[in-house]
py3Dmol code that shows the C-alpha trace and the ligand (Angstrom):
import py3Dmol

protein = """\
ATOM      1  CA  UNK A   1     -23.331  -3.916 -18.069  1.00  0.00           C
ATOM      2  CA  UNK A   2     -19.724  -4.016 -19.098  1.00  0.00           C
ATOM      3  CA  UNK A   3     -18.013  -6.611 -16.574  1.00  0.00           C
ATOM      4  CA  UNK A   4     -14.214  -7.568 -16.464  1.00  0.00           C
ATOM      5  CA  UNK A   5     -14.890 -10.293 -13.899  1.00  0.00           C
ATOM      6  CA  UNK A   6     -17.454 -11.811 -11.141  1.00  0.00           C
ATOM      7  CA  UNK A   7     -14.987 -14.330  -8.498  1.00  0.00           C
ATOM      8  CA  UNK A   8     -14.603 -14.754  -4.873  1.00  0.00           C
ATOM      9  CA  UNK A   9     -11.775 -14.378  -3.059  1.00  0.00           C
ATOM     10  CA  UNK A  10     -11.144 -12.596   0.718  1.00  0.00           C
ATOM     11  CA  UNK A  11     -11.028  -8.889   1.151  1.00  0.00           C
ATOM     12  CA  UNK A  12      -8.187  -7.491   1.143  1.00  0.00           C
ATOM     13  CA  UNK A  13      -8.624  -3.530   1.770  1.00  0.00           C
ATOM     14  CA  UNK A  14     -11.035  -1.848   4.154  1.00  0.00           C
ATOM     15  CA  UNK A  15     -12.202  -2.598   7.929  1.00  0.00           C
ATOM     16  CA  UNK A  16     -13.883  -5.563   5.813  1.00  0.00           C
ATOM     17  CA  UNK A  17     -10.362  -6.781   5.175  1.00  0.00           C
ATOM     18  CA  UNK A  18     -10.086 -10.495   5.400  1.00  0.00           C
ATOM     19  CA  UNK A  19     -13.554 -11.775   5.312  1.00  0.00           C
ATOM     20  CA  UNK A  20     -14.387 -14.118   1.917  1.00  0.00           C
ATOM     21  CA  UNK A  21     -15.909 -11.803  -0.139  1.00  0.00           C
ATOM     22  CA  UNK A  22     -17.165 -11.834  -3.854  1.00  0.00           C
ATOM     23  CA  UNK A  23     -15.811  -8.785  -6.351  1.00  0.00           C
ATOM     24  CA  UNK A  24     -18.195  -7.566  -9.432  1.00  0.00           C
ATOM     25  CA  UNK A  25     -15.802  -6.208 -11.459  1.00  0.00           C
ATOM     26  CA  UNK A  26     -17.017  -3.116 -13.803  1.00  0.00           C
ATOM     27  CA  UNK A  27     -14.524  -1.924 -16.572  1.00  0.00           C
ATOM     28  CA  UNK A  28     -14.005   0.937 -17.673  1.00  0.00           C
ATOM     29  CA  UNK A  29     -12.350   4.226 -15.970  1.00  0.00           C
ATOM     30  CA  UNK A  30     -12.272   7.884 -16.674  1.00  0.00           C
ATOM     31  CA  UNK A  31      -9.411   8.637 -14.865  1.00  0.00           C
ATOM     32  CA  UNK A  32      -5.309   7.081 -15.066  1.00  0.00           C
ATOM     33  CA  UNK A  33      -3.924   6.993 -11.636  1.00  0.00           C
ATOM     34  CA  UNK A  34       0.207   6.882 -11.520  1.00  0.00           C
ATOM     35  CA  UNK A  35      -0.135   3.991  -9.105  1.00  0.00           C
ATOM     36  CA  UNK A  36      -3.181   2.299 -10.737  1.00  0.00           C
ATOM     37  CA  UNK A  37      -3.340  -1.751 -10.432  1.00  0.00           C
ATOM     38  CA  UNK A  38      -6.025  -2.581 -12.462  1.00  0.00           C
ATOM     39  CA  UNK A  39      -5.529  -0.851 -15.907  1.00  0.00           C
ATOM     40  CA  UNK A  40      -6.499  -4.211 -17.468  1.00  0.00           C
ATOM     41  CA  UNK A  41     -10.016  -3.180 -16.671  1.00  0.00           C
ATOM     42  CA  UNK A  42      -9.607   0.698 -18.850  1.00  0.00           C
ATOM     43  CA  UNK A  43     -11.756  -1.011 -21.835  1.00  0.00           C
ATOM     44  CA  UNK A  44     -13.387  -4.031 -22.902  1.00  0.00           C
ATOM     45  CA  UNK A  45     -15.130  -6.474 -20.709  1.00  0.00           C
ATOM     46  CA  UNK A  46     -18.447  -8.895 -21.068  1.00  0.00           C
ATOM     47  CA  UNK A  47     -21.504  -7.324 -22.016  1.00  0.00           C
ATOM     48  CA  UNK A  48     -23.882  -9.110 -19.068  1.00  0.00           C
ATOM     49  CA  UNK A  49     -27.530  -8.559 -18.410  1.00  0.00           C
ATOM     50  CA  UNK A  50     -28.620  -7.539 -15.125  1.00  0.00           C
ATOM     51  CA  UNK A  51     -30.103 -10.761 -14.817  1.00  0.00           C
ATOM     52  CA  UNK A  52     -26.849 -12.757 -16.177  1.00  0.00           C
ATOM     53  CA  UNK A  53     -24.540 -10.646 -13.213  1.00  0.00           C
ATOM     54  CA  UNK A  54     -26.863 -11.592 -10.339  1.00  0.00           C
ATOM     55  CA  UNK A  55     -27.024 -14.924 -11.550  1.00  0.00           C
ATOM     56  CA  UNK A  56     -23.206 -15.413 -11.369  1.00  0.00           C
ATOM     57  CA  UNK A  57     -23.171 -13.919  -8.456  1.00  0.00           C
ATOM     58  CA  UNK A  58     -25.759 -16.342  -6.715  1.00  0.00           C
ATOM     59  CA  UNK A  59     -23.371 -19.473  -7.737  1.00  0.00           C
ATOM     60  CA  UNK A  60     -20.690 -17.889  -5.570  1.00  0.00           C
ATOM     61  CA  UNK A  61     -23.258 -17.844  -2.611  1.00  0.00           C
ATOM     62  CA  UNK A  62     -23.236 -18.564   0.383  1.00  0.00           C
ATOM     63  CA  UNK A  63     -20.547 -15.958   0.365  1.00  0.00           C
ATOM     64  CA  UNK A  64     -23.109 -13.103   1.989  1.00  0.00           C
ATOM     65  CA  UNK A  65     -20.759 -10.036   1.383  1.00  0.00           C
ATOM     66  CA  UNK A  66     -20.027  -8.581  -2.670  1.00  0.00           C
ATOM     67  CA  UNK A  67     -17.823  -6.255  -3.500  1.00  0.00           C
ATOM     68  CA  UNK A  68     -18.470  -3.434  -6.027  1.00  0.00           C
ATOM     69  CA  UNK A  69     -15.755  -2.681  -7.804  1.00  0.00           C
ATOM     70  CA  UNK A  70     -13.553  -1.272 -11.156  1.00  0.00           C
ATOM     71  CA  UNK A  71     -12.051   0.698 -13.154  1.00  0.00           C
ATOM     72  CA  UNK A  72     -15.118   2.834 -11.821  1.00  0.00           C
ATOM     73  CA  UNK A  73     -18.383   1.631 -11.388  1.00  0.00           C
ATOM     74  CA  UNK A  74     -20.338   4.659 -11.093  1.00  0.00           C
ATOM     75  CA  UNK A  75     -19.958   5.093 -14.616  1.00  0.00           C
ATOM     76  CA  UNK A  76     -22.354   2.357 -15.140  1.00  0.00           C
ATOM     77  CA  UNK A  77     -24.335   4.219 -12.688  1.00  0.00           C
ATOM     78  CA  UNK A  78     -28.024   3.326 -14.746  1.00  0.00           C
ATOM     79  CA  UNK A  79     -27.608  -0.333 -14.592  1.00  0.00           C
ATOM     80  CA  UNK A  80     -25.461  -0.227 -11.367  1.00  0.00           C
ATOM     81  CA  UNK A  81     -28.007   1.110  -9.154  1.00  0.00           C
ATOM     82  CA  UNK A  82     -30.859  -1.369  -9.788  1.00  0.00           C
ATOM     83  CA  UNK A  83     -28.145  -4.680  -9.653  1.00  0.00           C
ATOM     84  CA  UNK A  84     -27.555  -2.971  -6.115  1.00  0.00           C
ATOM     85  CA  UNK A  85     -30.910  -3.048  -5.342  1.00  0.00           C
ATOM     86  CA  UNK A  86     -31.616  -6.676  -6.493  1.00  0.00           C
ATOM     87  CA  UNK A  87     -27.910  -7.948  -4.734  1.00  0.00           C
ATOM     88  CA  UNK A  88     -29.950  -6.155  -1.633  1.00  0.00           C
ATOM     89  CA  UNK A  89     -32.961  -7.798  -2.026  1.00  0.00           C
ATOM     90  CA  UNK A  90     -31.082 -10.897  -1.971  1.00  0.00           C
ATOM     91  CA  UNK A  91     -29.702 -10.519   1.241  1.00  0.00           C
ATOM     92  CA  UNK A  92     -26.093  -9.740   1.046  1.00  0.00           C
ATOM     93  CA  UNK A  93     -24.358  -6.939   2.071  1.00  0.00           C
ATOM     94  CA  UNK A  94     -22.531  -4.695  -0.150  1.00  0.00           C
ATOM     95  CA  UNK A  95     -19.533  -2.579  -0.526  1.00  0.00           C
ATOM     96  CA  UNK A  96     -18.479  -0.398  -3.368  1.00  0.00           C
ATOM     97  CA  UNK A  97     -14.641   0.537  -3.982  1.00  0.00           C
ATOM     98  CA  UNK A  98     -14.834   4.113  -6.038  1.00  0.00           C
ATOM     99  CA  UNK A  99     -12.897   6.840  -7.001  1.00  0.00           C
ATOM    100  CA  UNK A 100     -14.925   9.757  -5.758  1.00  0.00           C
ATOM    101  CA  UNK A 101     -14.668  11.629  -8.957  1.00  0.00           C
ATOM    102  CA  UNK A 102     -18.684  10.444  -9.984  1.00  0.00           C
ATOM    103  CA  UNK A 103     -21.649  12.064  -7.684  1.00  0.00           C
ATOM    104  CA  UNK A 104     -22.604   9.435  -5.017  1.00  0.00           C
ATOM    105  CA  UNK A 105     -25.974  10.881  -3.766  1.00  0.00           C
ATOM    106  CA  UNK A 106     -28.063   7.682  -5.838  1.00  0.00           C
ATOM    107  CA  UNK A 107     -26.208   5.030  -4.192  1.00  0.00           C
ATOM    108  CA  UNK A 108     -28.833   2.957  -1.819  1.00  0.00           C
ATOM    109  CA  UNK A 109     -27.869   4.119   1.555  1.00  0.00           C
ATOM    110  CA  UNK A 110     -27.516   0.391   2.926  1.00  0.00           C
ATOM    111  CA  UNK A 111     -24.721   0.281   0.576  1.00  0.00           C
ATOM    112  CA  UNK A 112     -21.284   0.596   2.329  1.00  0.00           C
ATOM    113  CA  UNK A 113     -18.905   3.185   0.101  1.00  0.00           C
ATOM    114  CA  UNK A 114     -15.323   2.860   0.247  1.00  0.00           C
ATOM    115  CA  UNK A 115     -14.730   6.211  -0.991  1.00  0.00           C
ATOM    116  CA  UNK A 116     -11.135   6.909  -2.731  1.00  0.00           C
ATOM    117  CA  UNK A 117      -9.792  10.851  -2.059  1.00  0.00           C
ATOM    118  CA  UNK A 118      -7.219  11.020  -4.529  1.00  0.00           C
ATOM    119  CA  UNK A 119      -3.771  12.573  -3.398  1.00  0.00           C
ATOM    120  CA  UNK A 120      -1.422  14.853  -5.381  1.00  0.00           C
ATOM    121  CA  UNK A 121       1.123  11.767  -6.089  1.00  0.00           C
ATOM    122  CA  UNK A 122      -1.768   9.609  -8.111  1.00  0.00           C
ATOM    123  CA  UNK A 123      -1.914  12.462 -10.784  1.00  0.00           C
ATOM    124  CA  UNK A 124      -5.257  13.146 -10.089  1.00  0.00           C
ATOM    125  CA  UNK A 125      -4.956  15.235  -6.852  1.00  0.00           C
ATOM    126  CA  UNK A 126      -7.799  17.487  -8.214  1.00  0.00           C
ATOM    127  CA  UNK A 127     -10.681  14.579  -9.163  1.00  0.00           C
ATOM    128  CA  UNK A 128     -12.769  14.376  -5.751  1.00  0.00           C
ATOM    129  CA  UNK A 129     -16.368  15.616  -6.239  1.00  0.00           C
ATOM    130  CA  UNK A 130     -16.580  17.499  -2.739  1.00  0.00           C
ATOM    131  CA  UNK A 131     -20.274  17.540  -2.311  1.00  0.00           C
ATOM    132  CA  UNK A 132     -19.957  13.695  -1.726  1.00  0.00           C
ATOM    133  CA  UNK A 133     -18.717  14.331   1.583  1.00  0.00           C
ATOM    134  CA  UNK A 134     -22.583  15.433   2.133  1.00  0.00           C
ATOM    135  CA  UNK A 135     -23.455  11.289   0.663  1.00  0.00           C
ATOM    136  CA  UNK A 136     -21.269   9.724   3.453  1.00  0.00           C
ATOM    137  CA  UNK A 137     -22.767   7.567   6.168  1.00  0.00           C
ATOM    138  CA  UNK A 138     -21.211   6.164   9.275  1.00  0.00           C
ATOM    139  CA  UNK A 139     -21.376   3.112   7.329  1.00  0.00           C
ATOM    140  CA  UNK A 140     -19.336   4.440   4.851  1.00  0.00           C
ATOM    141  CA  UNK A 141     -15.416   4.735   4.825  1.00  0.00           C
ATOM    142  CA  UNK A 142     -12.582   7.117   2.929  1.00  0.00           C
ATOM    143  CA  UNK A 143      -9.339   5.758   1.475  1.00  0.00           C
ATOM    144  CA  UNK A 144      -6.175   8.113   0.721  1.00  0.00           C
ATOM    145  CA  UNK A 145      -3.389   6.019  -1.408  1.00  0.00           C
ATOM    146  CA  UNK A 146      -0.462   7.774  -0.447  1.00  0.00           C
ATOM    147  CA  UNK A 147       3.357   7.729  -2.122  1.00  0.00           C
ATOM    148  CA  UNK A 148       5.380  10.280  -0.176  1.00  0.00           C
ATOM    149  CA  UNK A 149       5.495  12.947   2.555  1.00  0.00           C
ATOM    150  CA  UNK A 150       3.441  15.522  -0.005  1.00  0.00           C
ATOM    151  CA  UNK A 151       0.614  12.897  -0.122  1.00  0.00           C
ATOM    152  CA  UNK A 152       1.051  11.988   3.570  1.00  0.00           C
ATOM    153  CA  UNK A 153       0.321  15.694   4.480  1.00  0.00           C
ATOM    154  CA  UNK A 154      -2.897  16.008   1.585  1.00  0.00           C
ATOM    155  CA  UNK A 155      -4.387  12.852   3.489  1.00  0.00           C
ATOM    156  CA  UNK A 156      -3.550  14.476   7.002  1.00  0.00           C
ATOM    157  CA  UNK A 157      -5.210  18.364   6.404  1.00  0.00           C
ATOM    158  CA  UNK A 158      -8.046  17.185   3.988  1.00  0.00           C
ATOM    159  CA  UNK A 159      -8.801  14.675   7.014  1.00  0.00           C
ATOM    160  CA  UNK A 160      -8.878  17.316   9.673  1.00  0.00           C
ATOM    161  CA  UNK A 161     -10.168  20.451   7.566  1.00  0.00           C
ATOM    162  CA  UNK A 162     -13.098  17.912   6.954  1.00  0.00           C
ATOM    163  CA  UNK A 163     -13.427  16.526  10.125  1.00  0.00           C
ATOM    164  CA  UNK A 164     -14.022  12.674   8.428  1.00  0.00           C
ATOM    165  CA  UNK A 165     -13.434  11.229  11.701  1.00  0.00           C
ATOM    166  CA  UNK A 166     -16.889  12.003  12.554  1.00  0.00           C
ATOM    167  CA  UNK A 167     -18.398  11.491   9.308  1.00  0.00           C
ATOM    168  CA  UNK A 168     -17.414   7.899   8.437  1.00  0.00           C
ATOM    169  CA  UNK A 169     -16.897   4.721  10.032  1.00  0.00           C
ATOM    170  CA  UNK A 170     -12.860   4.942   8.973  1.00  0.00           C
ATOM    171  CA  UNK A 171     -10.257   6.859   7.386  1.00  0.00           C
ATOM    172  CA  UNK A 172      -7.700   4.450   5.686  1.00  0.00           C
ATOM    173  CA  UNK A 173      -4.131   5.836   5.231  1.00  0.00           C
ATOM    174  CA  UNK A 174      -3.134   3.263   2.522  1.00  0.00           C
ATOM    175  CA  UNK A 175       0.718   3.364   0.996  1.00  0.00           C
ATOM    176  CA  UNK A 176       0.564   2.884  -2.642  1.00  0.00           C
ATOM    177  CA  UNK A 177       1.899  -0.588  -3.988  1.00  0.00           C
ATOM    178  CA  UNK A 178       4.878  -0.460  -6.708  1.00  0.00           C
ATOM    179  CA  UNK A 179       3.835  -1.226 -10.387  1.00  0.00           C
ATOM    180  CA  UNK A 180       7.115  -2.583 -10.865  1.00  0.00           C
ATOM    181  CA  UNK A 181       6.464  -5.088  -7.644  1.00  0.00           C
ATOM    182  CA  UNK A 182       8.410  -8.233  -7.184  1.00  0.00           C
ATOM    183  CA  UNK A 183       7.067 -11.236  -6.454  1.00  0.00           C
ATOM    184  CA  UNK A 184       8.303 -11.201  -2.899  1.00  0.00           C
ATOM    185  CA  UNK A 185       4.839 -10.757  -0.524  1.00  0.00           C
ATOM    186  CA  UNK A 186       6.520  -8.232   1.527  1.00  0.00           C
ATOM    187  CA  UNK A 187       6.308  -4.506   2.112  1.00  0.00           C
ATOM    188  CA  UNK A 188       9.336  -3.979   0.031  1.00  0.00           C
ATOM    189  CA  UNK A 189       6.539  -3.793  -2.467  1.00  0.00           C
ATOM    190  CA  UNK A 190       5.369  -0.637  -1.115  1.00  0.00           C
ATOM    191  CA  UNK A 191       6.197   2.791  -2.584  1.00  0.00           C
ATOM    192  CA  UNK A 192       5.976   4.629   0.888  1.00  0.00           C
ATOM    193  CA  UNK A 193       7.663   2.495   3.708  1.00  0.00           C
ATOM    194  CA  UNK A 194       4.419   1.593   6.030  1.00  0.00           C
ATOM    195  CA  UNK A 195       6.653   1.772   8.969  1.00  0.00           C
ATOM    196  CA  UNK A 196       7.622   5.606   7.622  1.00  0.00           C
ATOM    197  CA  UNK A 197       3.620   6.189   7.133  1.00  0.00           C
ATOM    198  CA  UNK A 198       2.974   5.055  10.875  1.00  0.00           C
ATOM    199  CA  UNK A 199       5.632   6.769  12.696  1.00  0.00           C
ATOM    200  CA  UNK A 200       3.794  10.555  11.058  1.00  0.00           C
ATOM    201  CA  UNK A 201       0.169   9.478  11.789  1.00  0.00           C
ATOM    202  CA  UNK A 202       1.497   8.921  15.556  1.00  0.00           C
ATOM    203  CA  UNK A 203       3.611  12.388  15.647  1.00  0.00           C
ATOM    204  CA  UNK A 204       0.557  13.879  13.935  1.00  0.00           C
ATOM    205  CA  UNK A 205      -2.162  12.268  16.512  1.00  0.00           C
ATOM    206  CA  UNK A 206      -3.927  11.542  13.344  1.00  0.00           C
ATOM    207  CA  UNK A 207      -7.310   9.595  13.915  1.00  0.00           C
ATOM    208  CA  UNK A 208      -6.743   7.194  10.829  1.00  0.00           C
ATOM    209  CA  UNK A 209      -6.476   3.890  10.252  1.00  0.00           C
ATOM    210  CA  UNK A 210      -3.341   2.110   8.312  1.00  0.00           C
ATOM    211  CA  UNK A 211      -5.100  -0.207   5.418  1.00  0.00           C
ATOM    212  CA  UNK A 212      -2.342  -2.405   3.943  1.00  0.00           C
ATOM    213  CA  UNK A 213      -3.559  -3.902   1.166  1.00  0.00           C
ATOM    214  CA  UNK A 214      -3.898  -7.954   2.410  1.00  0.00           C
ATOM    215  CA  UNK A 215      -4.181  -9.750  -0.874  1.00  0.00           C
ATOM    216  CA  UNK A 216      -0.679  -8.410  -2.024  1.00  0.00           C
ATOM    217  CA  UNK A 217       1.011 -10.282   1.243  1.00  0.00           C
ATOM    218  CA  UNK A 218      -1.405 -13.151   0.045  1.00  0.00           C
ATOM    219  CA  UNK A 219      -0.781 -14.061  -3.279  1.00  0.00           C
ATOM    220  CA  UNK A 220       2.232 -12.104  -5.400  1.00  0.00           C
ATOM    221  CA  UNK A 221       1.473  -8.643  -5.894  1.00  0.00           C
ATOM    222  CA  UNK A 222       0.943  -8.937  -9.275  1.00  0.00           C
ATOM    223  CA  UNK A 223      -1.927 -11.524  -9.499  1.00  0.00           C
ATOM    224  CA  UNK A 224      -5.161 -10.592 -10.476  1.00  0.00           C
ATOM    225  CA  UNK A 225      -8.085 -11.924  -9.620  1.00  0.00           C
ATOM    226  CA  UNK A 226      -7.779 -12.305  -6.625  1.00  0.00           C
TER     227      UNK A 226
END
"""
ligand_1 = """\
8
SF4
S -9.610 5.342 -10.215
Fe -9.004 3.234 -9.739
S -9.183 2.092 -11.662
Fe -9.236 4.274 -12.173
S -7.103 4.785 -12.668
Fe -7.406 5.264 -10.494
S -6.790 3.388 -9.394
Fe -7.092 2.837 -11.560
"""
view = py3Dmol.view(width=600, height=400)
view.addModel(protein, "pdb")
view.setStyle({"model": 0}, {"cartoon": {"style": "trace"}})
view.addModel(ligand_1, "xyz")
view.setStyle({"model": 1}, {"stick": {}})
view.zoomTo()
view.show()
């Protein structure tokens, strides 16, 4: 496997957010959001055995919960699904953080998908492979990263027209964090005021949750690793 980085930290996105938590990082991704924060993983990496990643992963035990994450991991998908199963095996429980763009019917059902639906704003509005909606669980939840009123609105009817309330255990309305961010922990940081964001889910009744993204009110919003 091709790994940018195996550390713990807390959670920072998700209804998982806060709990300590350690990240598998994959590299490597096929698409080039506008917003993207981790374009340090779009190539290179450590070439790791299965055996080598589950072994780094068991030093940063008793952590129970991993994280799954990229660039995007399902293009690893041949060794990916077997570490899943071992990191199962093992006893802890998993998430996975992807784009949606790679067919998620393989993923081991115990696994809990945080799903991304890209919006028009990210520059790949058109990415999400639709028959994954058929792969979700109730354990399973959907992000939309969202810049501006256009995005707000994609997030809003693709919610509804898809009734995801009922398919998954949340729907995260998430405003997209500034590439240019200062080091200031705050939500002047944010591209879409969250305040702005929660004032049209409650004129919309819309049944989502607001996912700020913790780690960037944590550390300085440009720190990886964390
Ligand atoms: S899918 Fe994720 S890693 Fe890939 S470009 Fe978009 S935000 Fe970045």
């Amino acid at each position: 496997m091709h790994i940018i980085e195996i550390y713990k930290s807390v959670q920072g996105e998700s209804t998982w957010t806060g709990l300590p938590c350690i990240f598998v990082r994959l590299a490597g991704c096929n698409l080039r959001c506008t917003w993207c924060d981790s374009e340090y993983t779009f190539s290179g990496g450590k070439k790791m055995s299965l055996d080598e990643v589950e072994a780094e992963v068991l030093k940063l035990a008793p952590v129970k919960l991993v994280e799954i994450t990229g660039g995007e991991p399902m293009l690893q998908e041949r060794e990916l699904i077997p570490l899943m199963e071992r990191l199962l095996q093992q006893g802890f429980t998993l998430l996975m953080e992807t784009s949606g763009e790679r067919p998620l019917a393989n993923v081991p059902k115990a696994v809990h998908k945080i799903v991304d639906v890209k919006c028009p704003g990210s520059g790949e509005g058109e990415s999400f492979h639709l028959p994954n909606l058929e792969a979700l669980t109730k354990c399973d939840e959907i992000k939309f990263v969202i810049v501006d009123r256009p995005d707000y609105e994609f997030a809003r009817d693709f919610t509804r027209q898809h009734t995801l309330e009922a398919k998954v255990n949340a729907v995260l309305f998430s405003p997209a964090f500034r590439k240019d961010a200062a080091p200031a922990r705050d939500a002047g940081n944010c591209a879409l005021d969250p305040r702005e964001l929660v004032e049209w889910m409650l004129q919309d009744g819309v049944n989502a949750r607001l996912s700020l993204q913790m780690h960037k009110f944590v550390w300085e919003p440009l720190t990886k690793g964390v």
